[in-house]
DODRENNU-231309 format. One record per atom (N, C-alpha, C): residue number from 1; residue in one letter; chain; y, z, x. Coordinates in nm, 4 decimals. Each point is the difference from the previous one (the first is absolute). Last residue first. Layout:
{nr NUM&rest A&kette A&north Y&up Z&east X}
...
# end
This chain:
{nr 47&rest X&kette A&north -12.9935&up -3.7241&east -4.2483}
{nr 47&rest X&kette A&north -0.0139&up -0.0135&east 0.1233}
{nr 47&rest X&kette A&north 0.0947&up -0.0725&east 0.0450}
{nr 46&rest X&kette A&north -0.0883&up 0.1087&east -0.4917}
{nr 46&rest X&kette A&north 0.1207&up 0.1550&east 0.1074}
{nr 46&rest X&kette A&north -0.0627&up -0.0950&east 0.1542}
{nr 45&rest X&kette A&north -0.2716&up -0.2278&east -0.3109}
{nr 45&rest X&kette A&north 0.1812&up -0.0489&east -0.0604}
{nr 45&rest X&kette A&north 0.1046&up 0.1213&east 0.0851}
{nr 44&rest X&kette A&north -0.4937&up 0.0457&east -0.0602}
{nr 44&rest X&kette A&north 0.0310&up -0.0935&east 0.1329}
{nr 44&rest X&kette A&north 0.1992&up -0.0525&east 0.0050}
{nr 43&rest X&kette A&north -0.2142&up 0.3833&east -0.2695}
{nr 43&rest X&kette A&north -0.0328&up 0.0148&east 0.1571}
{nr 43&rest X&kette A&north 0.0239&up -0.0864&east 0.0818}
{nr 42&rest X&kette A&north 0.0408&up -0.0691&east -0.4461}
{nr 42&rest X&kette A&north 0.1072&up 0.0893&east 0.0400}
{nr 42&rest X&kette A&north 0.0016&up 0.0464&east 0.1477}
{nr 41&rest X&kette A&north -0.3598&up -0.1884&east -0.2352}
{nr 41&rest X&kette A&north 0.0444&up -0.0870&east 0.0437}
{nr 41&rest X&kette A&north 0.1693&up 0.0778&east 0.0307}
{nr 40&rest X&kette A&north -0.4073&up 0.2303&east -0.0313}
{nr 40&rest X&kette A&north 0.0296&up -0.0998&east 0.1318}
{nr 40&rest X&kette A&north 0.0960&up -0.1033&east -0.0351}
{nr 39&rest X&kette A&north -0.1634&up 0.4645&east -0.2170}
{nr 39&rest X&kette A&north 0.1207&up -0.0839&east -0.0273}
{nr 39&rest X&kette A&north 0.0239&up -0.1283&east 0.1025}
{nr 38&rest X&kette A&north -0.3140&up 0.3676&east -0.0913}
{nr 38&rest X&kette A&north -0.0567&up -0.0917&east -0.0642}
{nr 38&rest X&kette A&north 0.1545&up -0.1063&east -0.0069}
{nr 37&rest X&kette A&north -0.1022&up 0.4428&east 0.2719}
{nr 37&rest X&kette A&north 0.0438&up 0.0014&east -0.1548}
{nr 37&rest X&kette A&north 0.0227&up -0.1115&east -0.0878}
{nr 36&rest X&kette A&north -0.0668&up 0.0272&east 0.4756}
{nr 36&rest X&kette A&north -0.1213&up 0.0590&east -0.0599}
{nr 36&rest X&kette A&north 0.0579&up -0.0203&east -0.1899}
{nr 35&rest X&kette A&north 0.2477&up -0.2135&east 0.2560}
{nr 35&rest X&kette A&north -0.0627&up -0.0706&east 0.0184}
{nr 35&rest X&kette A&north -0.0987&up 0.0478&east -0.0970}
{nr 34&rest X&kette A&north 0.3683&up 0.2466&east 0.1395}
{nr 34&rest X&kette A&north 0.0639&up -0.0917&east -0.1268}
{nr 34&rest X&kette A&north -0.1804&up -0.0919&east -0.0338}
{nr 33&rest X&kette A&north 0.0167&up 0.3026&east 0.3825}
{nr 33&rest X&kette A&north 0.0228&up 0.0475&east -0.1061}
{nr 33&rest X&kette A&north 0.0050&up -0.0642&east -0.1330}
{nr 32&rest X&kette A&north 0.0255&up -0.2282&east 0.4073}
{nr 32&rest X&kette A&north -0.1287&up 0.0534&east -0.0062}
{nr 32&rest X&kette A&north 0.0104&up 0.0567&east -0.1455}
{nr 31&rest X&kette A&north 0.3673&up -0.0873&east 0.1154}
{nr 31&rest X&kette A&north -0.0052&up -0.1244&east 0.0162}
{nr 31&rest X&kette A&north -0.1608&up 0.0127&east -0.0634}
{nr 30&rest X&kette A&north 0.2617&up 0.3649&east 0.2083}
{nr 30&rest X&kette A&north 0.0460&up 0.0255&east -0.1247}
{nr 30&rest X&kette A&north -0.1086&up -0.1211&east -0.0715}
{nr 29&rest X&kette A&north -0.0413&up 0.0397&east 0.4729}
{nr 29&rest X&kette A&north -0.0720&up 0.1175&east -0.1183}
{nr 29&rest X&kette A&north 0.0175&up -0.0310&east -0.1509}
{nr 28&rest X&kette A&north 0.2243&up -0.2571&east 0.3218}
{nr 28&rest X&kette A&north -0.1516&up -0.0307&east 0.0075}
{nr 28&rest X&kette A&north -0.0479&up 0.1052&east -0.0853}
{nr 27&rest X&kette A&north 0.4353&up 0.0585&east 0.0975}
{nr 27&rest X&kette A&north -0.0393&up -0.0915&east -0.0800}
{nr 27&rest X&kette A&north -0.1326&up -0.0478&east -0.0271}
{nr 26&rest X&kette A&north 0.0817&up 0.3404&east 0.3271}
{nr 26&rest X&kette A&north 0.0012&up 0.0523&east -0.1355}
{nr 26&rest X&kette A&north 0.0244&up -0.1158&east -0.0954}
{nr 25&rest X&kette A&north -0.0448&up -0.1212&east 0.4676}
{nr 25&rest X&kette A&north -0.1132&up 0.0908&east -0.0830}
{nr 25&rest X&kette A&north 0.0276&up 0.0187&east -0.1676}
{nr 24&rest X&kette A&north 0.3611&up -0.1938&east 0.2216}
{nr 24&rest X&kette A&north -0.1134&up -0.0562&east -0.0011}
{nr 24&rest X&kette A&north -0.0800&up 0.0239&east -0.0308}
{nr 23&rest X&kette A&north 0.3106&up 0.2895&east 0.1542}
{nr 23&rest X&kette A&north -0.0131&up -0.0638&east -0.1448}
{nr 23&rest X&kette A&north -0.0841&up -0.1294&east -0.0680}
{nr 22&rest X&kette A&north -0.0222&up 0.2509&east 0.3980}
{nr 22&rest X&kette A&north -0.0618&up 0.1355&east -0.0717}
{nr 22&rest X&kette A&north 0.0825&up -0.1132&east -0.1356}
{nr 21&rest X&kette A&north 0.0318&up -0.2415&east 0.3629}
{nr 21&rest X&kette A&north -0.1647&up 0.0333&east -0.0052}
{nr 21&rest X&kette A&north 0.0271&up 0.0527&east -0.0843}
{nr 20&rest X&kette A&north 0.4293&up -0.0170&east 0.1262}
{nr 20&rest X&kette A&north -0.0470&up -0.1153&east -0.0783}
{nr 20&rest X&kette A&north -0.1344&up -0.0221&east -0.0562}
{nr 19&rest X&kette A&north 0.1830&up 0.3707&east 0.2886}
{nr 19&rest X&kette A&north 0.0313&up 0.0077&east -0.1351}
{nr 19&rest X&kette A&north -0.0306&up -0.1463&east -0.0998}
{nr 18&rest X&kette A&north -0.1105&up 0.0615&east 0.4512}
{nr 18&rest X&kette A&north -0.0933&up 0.0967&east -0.0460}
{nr 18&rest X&kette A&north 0.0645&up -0.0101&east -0.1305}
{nr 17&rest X&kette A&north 0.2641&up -0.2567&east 0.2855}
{nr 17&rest X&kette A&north -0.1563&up -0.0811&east -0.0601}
{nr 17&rest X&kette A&north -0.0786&up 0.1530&east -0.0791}
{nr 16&rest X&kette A&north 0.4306&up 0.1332&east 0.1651}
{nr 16&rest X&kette A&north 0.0201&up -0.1015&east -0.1058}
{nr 16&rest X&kette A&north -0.1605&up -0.0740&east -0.0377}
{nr 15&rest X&kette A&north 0.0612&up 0.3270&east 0.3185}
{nr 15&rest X&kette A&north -0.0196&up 0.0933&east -0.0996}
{nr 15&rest X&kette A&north 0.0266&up -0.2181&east -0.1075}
{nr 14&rest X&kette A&north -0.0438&up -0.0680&east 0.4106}
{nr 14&rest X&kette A&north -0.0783&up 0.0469&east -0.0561}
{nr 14&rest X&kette A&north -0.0046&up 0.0564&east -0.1146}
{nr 13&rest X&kette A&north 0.3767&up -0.1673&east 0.1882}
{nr 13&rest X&kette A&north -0.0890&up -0.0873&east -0.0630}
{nr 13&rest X&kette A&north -0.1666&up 0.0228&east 0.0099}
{nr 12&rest X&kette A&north 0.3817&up 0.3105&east 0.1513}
{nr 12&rest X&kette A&north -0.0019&up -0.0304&east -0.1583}
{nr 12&rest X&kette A&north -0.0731&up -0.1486&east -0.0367}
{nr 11&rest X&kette A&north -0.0830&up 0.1740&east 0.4777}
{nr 11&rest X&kette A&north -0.0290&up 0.1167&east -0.0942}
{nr 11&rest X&kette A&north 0.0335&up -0.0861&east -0.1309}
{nr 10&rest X&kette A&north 0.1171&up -0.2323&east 0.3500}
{nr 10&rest X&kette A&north -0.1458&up -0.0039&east -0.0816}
{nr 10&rest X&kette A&north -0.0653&up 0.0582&east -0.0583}
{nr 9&rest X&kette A&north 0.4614&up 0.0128&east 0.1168}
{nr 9&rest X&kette A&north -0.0300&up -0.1435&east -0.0905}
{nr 9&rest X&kette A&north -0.1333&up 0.0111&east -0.0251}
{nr 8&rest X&kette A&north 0.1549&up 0.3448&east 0.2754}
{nr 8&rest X&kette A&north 0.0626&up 0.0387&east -0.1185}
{nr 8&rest X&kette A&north -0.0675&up -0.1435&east -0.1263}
{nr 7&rest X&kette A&north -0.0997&up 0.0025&east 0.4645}
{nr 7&rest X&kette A&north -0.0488&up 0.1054&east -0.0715}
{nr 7&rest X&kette A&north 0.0502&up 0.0117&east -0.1247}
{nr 6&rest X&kette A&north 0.2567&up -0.2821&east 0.2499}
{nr 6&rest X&kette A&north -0.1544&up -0.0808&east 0.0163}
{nr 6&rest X&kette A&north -0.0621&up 0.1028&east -0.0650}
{nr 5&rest X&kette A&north 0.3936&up 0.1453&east 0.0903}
{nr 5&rest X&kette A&north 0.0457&up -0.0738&east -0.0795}
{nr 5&rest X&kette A&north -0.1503&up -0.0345&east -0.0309}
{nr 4&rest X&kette A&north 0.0247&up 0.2269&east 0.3692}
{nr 4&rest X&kette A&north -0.0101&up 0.0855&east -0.1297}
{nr 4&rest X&kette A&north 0.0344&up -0.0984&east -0.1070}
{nr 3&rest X&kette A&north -0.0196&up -0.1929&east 0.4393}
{nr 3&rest X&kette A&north -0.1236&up 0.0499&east -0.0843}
{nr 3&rest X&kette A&north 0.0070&up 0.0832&east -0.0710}
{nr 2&rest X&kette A&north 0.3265&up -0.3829&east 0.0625}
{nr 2&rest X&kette A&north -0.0121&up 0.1207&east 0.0770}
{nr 2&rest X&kette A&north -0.1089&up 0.0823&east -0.0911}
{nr 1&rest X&kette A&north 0.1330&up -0.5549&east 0.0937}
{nr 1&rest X&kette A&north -0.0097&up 0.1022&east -0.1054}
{nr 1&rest X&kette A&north -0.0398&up 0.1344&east 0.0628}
# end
């Protein structure tokens, strides 16, 4: 494999895990959200 190819794969599977974290997160937020607002069981039924 030629090392720009090797840069290129680990560049977009970074940007790809940083984008899975930032949705991840934000399910966790939304999840939290639903929780504070007295709805756990909707909280557990979206997991």
């Amino acid at each position: 494999m030629s090392p720009q190819l090797d840069r290129e794969l680990r560049r977009l599977s970074v940007l790809q895990a940083r984008e899975v974290v930032a949705r991840r997160r934000r399910s966790v937020r939304v999840r939290q959200e639903v929780v504070l607002r007295g709805g756990r069981a909707v909280a557990r039924a979206s997991r």
